[in-house]
RODO-2510 file (C-alpha; in nm, 4 decimals, decimal comma):
residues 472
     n   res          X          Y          Z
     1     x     0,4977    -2,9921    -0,0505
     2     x     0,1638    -2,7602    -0,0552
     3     x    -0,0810    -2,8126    -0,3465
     4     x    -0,2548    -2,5070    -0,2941
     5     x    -0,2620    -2,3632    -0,5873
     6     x    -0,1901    -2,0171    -0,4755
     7     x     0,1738    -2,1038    -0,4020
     8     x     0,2206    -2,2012    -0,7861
     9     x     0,4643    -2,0681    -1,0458
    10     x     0,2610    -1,8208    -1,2978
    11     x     0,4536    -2,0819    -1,5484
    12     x     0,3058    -2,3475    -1,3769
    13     x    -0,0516    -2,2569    -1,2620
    14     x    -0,0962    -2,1403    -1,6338
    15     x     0,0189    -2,5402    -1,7649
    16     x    -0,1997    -2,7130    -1,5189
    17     x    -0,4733    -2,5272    -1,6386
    18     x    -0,4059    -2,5662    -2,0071
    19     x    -0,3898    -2,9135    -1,9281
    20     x    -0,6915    -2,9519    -1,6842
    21     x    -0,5213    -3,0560    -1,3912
    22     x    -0,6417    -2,7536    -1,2415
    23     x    -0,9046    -2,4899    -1,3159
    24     x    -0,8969    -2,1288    -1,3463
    25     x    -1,1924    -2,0883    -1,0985
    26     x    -0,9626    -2,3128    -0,8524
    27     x    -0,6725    -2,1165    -0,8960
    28     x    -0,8873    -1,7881    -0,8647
    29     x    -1,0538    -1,8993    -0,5456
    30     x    -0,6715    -1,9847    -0,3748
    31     x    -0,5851    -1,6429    -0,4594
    32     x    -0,9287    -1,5201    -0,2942
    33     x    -0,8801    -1,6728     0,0414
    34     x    -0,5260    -1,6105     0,0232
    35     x    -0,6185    -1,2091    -0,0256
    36     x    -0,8783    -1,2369     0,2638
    37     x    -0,6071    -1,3443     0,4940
    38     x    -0,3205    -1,1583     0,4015
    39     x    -0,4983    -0,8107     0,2827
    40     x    -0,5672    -0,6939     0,6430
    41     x    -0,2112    -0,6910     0,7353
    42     x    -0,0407    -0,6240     0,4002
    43     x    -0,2768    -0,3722     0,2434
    44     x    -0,1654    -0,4733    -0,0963
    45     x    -0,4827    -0,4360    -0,2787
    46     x    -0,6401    -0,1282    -0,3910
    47     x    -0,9279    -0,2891    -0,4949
    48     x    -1,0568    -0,6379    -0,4920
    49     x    -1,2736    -0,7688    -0,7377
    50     x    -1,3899    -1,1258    -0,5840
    51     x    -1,7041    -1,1704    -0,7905
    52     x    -1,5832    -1,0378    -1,1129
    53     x    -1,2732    -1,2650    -1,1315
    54     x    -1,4626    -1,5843    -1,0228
    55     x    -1,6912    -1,4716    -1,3318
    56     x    -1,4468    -1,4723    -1,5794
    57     x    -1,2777    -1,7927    -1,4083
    58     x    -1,5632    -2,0066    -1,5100
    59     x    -1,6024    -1,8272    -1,8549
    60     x    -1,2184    -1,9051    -1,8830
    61     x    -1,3165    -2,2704    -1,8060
    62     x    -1,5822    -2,3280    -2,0060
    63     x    -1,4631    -2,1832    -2,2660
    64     x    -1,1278    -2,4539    -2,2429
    65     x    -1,3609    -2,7035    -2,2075
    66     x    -1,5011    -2,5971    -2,5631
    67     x    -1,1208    -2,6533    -2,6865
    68     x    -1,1132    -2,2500    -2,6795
    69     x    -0,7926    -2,1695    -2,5691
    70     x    -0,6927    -1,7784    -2,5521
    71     x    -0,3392    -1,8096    -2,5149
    72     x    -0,0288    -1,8525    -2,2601
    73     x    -0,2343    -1,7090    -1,9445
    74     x    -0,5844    -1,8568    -2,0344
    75     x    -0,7122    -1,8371    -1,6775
    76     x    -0,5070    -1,7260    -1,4811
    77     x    -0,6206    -1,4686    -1,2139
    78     x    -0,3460    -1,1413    -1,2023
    79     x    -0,3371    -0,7967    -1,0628
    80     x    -0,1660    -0,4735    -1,2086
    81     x    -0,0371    -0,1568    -0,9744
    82     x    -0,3148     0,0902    -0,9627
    83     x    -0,1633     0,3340    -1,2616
    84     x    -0,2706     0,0257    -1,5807
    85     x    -0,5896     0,2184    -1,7083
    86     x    -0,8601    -0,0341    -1,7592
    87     x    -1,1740     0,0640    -1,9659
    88     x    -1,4303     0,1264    -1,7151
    89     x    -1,2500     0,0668    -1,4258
    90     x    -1,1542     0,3079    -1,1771
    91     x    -0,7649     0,4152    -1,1559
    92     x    -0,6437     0,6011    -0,8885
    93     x    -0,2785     0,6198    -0,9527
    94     x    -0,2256     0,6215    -0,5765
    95     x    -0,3773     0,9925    -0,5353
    96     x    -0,6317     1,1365    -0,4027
    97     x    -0,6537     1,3401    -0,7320
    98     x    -0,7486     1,0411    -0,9115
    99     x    -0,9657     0,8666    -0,6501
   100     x    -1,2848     0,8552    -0,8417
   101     x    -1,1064     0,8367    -1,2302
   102     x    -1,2906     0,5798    -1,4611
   103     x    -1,0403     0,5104    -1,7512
   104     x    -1,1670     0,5376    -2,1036
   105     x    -0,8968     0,3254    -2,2407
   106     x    -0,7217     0,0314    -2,1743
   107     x    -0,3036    -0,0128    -2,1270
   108     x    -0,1467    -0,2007    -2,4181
   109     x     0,0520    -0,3923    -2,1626
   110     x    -0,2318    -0,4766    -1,9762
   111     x    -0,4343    -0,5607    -2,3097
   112     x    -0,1736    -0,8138    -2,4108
   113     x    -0,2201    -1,0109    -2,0924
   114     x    -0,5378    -0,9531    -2,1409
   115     x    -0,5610    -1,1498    -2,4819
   116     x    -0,3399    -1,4034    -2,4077
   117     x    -0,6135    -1,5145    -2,1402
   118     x    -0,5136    -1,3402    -1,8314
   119     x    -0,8161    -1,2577    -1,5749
   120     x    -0,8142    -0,9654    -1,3210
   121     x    -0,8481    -0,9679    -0,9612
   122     x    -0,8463    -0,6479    -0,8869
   123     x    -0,5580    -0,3466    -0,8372
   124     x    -0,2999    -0,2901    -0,6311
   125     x    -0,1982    -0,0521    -0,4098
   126     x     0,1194     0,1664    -0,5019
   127     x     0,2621     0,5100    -0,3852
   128     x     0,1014     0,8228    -0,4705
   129     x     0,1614     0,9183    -0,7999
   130     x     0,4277     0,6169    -0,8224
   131     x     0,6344     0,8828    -0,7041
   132     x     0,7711     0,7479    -0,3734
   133     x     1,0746     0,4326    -0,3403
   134     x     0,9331     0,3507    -0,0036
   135     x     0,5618     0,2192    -0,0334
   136     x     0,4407     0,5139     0,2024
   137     x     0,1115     0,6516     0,0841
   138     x    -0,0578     0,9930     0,2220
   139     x    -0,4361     0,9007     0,1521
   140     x    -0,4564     0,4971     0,1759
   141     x    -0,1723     0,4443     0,3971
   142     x     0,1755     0,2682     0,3529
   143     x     0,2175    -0,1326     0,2290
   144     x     0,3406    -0,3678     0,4861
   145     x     0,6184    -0,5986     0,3822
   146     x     0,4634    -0,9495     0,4369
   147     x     0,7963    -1,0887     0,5361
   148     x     0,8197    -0,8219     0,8710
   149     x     0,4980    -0,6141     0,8995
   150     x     0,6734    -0,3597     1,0788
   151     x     0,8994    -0,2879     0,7477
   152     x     0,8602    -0,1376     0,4329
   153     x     0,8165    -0,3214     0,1174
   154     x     1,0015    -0,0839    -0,1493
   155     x     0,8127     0,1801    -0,3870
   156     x     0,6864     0,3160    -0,5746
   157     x     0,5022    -0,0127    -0,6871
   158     x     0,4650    -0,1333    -0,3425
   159     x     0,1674    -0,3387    -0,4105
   160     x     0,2778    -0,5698    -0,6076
   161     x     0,5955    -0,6288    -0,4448
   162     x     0,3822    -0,6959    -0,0957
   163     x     0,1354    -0,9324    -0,2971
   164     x     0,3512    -1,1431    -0,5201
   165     x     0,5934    -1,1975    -0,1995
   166     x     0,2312    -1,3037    -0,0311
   167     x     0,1065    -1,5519    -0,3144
   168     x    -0,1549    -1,3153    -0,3649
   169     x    -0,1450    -1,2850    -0,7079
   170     x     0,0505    -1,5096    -0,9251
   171     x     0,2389    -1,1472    -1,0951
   172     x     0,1948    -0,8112    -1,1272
   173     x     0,3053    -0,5220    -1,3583
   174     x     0,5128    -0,2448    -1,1617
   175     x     0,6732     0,0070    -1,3203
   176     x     1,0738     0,1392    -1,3012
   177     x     1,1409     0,5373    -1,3113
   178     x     1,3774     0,5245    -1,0801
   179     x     1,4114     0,1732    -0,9301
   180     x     1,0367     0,1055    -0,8396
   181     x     1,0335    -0,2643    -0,9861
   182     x     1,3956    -0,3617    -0,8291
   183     x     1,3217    -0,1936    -0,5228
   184     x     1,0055    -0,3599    -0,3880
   185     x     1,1556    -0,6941    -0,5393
   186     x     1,4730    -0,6821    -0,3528
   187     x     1,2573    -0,5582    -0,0302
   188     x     1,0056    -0,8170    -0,0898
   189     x     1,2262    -1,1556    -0,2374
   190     x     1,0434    -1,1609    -0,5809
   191     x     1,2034    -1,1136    -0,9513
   192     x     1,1728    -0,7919    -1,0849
   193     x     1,2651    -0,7082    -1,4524
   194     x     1,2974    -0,3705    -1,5397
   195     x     1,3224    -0,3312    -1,9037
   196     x     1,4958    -0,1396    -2,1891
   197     x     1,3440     0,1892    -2,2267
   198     x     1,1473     0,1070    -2,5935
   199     x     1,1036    -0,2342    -2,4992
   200     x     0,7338    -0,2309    -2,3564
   201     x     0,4409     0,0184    -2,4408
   202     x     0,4129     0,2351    -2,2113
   203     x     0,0024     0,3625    -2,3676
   204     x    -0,2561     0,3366    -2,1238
   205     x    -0,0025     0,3587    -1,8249
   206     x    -0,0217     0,6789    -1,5872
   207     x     0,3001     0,8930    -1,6786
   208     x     0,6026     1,0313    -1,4001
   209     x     0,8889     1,0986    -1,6315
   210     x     0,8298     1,0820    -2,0324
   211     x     1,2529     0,9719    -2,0714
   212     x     1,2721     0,7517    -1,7787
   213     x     0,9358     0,5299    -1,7268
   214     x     0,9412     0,1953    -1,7918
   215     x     0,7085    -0,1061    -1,7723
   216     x     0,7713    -0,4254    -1,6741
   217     x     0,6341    -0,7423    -1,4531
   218     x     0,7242    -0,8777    -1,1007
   219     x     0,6937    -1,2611    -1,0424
   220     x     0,8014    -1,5731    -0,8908
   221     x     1,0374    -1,6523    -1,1442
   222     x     1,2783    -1,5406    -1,4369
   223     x     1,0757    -1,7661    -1,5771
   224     x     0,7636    -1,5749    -1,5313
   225     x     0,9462    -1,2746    -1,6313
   226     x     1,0321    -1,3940    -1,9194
   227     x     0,6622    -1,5082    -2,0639
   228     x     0,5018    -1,1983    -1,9454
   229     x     0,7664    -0,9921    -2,1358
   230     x     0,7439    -1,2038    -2,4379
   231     x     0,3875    -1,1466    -2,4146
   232     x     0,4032    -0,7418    -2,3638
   233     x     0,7109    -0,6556    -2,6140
   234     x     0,6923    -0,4961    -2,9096
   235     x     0,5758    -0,1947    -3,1198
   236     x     0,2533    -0,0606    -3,0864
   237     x     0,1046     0,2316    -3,2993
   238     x    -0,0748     0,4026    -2,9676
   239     x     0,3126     0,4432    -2,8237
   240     x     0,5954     0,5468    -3,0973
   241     x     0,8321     0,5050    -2,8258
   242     x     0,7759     0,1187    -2,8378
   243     x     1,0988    -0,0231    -3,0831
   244     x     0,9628    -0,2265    -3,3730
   245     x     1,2870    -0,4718    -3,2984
   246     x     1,2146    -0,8326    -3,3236
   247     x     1,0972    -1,0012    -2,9817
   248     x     1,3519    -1,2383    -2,8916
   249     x     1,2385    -1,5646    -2,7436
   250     x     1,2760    -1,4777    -2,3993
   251     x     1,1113    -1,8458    -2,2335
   252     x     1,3534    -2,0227    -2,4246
   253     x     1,6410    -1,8057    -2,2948
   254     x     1,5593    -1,9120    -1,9491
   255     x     1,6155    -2,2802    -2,0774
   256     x     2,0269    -2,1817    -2,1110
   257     x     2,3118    -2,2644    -1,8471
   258     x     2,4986    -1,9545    -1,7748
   259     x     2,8113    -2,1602    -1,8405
   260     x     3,0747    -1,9282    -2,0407
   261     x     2,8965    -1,6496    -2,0083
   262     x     3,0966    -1,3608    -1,8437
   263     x     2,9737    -1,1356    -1,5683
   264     x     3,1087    -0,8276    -1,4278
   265     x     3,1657    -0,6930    -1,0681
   266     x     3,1911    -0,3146    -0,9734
   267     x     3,5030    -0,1801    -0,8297
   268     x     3,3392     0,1152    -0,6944
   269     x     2,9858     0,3080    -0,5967
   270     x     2,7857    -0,0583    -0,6244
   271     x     2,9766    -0,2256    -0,3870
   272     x     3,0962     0,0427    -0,1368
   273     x     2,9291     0,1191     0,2156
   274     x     2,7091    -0,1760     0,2203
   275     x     2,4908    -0,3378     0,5446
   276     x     2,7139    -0,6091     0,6195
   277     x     2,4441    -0,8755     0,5249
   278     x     2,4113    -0,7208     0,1553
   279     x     2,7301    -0,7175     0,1152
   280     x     2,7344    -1,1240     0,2059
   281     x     2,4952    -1,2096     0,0147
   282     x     2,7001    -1,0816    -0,3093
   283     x     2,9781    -1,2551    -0,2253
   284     x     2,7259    -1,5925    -0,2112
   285     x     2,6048    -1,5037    -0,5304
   286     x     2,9095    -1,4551    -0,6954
   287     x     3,0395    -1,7983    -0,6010
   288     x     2,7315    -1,9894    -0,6707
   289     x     2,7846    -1,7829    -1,0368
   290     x     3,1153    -1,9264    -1,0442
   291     x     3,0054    -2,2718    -0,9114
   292     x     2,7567    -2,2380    -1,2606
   293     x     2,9886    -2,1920    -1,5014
   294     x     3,0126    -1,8021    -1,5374
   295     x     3,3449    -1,6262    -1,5734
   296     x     3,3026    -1,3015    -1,3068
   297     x     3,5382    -1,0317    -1,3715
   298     x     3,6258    -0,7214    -1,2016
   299     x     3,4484    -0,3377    -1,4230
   300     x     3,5646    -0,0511    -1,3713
   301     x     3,2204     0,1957    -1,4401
   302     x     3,2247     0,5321    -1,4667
   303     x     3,0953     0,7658    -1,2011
   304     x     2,7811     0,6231    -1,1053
   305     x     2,6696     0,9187    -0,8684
   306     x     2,6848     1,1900    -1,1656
   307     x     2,4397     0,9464    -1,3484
   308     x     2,2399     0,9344    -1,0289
   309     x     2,2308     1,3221    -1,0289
   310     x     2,0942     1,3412    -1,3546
   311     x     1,8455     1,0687    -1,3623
   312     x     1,7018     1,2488    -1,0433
   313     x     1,6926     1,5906    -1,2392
   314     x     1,5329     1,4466    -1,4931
   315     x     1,2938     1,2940    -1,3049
   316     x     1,2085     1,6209    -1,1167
   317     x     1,1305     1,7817    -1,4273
   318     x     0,9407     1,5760    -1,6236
   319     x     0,7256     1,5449    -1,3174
   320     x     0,6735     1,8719    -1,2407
   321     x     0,6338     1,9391    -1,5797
   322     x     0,2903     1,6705    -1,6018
   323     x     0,1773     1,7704    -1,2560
   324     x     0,1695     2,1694    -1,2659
   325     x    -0,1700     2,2273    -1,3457
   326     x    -0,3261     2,0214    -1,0502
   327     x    -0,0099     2,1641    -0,8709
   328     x    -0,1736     2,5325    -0,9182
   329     x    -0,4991     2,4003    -0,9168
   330     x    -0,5442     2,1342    -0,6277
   331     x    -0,2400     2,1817    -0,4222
   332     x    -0,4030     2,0528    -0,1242
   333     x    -0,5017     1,7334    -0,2539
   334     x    -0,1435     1,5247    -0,2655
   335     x     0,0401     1,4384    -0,0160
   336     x     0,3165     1,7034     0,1644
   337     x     0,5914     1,5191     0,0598
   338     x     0,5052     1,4512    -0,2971
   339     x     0,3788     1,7983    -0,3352
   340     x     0,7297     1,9142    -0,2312
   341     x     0,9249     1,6891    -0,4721
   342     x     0,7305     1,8194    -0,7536
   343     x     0,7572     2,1896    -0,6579
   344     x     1,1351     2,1132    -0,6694
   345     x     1,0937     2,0287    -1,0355
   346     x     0,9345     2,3479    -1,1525
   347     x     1,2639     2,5473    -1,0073
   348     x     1,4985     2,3769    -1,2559
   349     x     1,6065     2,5792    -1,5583
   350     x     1,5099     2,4462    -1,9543
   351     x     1,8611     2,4744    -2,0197
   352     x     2,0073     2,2592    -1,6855
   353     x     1,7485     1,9841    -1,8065
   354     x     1,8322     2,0141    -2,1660
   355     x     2,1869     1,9602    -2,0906
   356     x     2,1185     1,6785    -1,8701
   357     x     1,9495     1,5234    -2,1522
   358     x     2,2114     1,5861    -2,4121
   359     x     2,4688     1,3905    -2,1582
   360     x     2,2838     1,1021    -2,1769
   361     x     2,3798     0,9909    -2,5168
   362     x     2,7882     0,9989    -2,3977
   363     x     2,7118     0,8670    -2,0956
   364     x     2,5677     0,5208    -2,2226
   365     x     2,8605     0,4811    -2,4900
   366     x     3,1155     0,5375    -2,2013
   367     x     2,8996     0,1983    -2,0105
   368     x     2,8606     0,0360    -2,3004
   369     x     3,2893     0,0809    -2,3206
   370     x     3,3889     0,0115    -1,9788
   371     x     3,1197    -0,3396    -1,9750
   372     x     3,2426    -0,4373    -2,3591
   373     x     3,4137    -0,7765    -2,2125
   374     x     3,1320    -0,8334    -1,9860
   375     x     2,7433    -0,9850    -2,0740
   376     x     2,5762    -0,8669    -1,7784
   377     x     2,6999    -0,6677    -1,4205
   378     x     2,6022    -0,7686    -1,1180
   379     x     2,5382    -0,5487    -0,7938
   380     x     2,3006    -0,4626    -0,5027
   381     x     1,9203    -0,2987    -0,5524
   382     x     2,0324    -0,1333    -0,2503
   383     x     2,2849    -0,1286    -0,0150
   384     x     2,0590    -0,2066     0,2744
   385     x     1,7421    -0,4413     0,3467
   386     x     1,4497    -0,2929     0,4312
   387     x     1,4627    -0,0431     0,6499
   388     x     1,0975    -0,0334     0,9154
   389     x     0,7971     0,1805     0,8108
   390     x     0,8543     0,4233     1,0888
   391     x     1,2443     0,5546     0,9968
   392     x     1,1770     0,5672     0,6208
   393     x     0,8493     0,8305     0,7336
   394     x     0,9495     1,1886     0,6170
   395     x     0,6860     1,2922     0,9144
   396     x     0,8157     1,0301     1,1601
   397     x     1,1834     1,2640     1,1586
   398     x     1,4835     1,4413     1,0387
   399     x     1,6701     1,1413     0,9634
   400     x     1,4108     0,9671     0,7138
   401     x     1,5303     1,1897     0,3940
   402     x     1,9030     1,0434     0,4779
   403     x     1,6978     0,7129     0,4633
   404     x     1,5148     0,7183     0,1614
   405     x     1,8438     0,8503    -0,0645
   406     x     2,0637     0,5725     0,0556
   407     x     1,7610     0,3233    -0,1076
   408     x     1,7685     0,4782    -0,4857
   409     x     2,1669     0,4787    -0,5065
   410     x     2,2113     0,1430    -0,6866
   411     x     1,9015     0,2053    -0,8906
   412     x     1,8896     0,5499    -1,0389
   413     x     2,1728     0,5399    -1,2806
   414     x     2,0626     0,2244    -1,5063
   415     x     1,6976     0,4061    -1,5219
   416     x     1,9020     0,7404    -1,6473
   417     x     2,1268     0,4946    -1,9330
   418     x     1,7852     0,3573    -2,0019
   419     x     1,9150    -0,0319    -1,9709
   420     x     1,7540    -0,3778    -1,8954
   421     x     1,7810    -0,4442    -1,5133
   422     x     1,6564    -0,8172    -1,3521
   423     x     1,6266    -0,8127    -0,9738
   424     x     1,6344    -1,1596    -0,8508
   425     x     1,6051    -1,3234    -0,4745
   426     x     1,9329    -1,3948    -0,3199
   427     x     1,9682    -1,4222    -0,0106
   428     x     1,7854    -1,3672     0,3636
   429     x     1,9459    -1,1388     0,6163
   430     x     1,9764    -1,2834     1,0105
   431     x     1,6371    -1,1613     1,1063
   432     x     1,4530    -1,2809     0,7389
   433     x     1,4099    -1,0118     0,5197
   434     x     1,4878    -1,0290     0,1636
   435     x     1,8098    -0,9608     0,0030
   436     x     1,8120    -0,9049    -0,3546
   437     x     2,0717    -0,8556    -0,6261
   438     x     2,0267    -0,6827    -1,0288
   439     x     2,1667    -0,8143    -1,3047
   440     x     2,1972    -0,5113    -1,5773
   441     x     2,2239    -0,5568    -1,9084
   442     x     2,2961    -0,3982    -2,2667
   443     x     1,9948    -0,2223    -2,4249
   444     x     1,7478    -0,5054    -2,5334
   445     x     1,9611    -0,7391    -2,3567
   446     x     1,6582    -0,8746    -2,1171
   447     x     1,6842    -1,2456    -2,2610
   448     x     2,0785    -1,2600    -2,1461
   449     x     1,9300    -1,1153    -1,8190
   450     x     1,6639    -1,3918    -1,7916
   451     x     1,8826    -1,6931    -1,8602
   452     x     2,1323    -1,5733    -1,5730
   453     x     1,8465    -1,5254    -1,3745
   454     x     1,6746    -1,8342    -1,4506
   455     x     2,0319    -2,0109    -1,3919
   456     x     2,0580    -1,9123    -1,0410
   457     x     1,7164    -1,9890    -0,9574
   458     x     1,7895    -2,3731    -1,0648
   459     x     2,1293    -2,3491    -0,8175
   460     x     1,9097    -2,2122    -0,5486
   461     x     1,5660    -2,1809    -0,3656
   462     x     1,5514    -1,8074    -0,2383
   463     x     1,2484    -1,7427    -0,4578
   464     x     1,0769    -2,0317    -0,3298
   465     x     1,0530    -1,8862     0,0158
   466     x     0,6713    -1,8019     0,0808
   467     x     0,6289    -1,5174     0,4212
   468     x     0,4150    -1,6929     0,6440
   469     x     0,0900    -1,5895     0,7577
   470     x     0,0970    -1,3516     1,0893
   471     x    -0,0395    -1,5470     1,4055
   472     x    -0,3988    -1,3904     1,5110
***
């Protein structure tokens, strides 16, 4: 087995180094070389920030050497999609709009890492606006999938799917409007949480869709997910969207078997025209859930595709809605495709949206009815792996838009109930690309989530498969 430290757990690279086996600068310096290697093929990073992080790696260390301990993540080296504002650091939210923006504030998600110890390594790369599920990007150019170059990794936070998948960094917040956590984790075979609308401030974070945004981590590990959500949760006076609800321990959730819990299957939408391979890897899964002591039942869910309708609409306008002044103002300065989607969200009446919005309320008490036997459901991110870079490129064809829909199907409707969703390795097509299931949950159900998760990951070693480095 490799001891580079690179290839570590978050969970364990943070317990070495709380108990000296390991430094922070060493762990910092793995994640260097392993950036210098990988960054020319992946373009994962936005910006990297070798010097700075070694820096505060040594001030990390000496400071444990002191007996100063900051918290959970003293020392350890992470990087955030390109949309966390950072006081004094440069965000460019994927645009070209934002290329040169210095934030004047820093994210309360990014803050909390921050104080329990966590050092920066720079940003990552994400698409444009995080409004794109592919990882294409109009001014710096698309992500590469480190497991097949050629394919894409999943957006909109493309980044940090393509560098946690690489070792690059040891997690990475993303965020999920519309699937842009479970995408790039199911694309990329990394853990994805996204989590309960309310459940993490969302201050200091670049804004798509007021109702639908959501922040949450990808990692190695349930594991991981779970101490970087414990960490982030909460209320927070800058956001009063963030619940005041108690923080559950999540790390000691992913301690539980899944033994007598009961998880549900689809009957329809989730599990219908899948690639072949997806559709074998959730039959694997549900048998190694059986095999672990979880009763899997059949749901019957109500129509998925008029909740996929309306998170889309919603989306549309919200977004056109923050965007219209540079719209009117610096037209020429996004991307054609991004420019387009937002246009289409200025031509949708107040009272269409309104409506859509009022739905929402019936819609999650007719889930929360049809899943009342059940503690989680299980389905595909998306129906397919990854498609290539070149047939998910809206200028590459006519056939990309049929593409890029068929990726959001699976995703779109838990972002429009507003639910907990874990994405979670499970599985490697013929030709190696990543397969990845979601777990969804009830609202603030994210430590049921994690102990399934965490479960599976004991039965099996899909998340422990690290792309290898391209031949020169």
């Amino acid at each position: 087995m490799s001891t580079e430290p690179g290839l570590m757990s978050l969970t364990a690279v943070a317990c070495a180094i709380a108990e000296k086996r390991l430094s922070s600068r060493e762990a910092t310096q793995s994640c260097l070389d392993r950036i210098a290697k990988w960054q020319p093929y992946l373009n994962a990073f936005m910006a990297i920030e070798a010097h700075e992080a070694l820096m505060a790696a040594d001030a990390a260390d000496a400071a444990l050497a002191k007996g100063n301990r900051r918290g959970p993540l003293h020392g350890v080296p992470l990087a955030h999609k390109d949309m966390y504002y950072e006081e004094g650091r440069v965000v460019t939210c994927g645009s070209r709009i934002r290329r040169d923006f210095v934030a004047t504030t820093t994210s309360t998600a990014v803050q909390r890492l921050k104080d329990a110890g966590a050092i920066r390594l720079g940003s990552l790369q994400m698409a444009e606006f995080a409004y794109g599920p592919t990882g294409h990007n109009a001014h710096f150019g698309p992500v590469h999938n480190p497991f097949a170059l050629d394919h894409i990794t999943g957006g909109s936070s493309s980044g940090s799917g393509s560098a946690v998948a690489a070792r690059l960094t040891f997690a990475a917040l993303g965020s999920d409007t519309g699937g842009s956590i479970r995408m790039p984790a199911h694309f990329c075979g990394v853990t994805g949480l996204k989590t309960t609308m309310g459940r993490v401030s969302r201050a200091g974070a670049m804004p798509l869709s007021q109702s639908l945004d959501t922040v949450g981590p990808l990692a190695r590990t349930a594991e991981d997910c779970a101490v970087l959500l414990g960490l982030m949760a909460g209320a927070d006076p800058a956001d009063p969207t963030a619940v005041a609800s108690v923080v559950p321990d999540y790390a000691a959730a992913t301690t539980e078997p899944m033994k007598g819990l009961t998880i549900g299957v689809p009957s329809a939408f989730y599990v219908d025209d899948l690639d072949a391979e997806v559709a074998s890897v959730l039959d694997a899964t549900i048998a190694t859930l059986k095999r672990e002591g979880a009763n899997v039942v059949q749901v019957d869910l109500p129509d998925q595709r008029q909740l996929s309708s309306a998170s889309q609409l919603v989306l549309a306008v919200e977004a056109g809605a923050f965007h219209k002044r540079w719209m009117i103002e610096r037209p020429q300065d996004y991307g054609s495709q991004v420019l387009m989607r937002l246009q289409n969200g200025l031509a949708i009446s107040g009272v269409t949206y309104l409506e859509t919005l009022r739905w929402r309320g019936p819609a999650l008490a007719a889930h929360n009815a049809a899943t009342a036997g059940v503690d989680a459901v299980i389905a595909p991110v998306s129906p397919v792996p990854a498609p290539t870079i070149v047939e998910s490129d809206v200028g590459g064809g006519p056939g990309a838009e049929a593409v890029i829909q068929r990726l959001t199907r699976f995703t779109r409707p838990i972002n429009y109930l507003g639910l907990p969703s874990l994405a979670i390795p499970s599985g490697f097509t013929r030709k190696g690309l990543p397969v990845g299931l979601q777990l969804i949950g009830r609202s603030f159900g994210e430590a049921t989530l994690l102990r399934i998760g965490a479960a599976f990951q004991r039965a099996t070693d899909f998340h422990e498969k690290a792309p290898q480095l391209p031949l020169a």
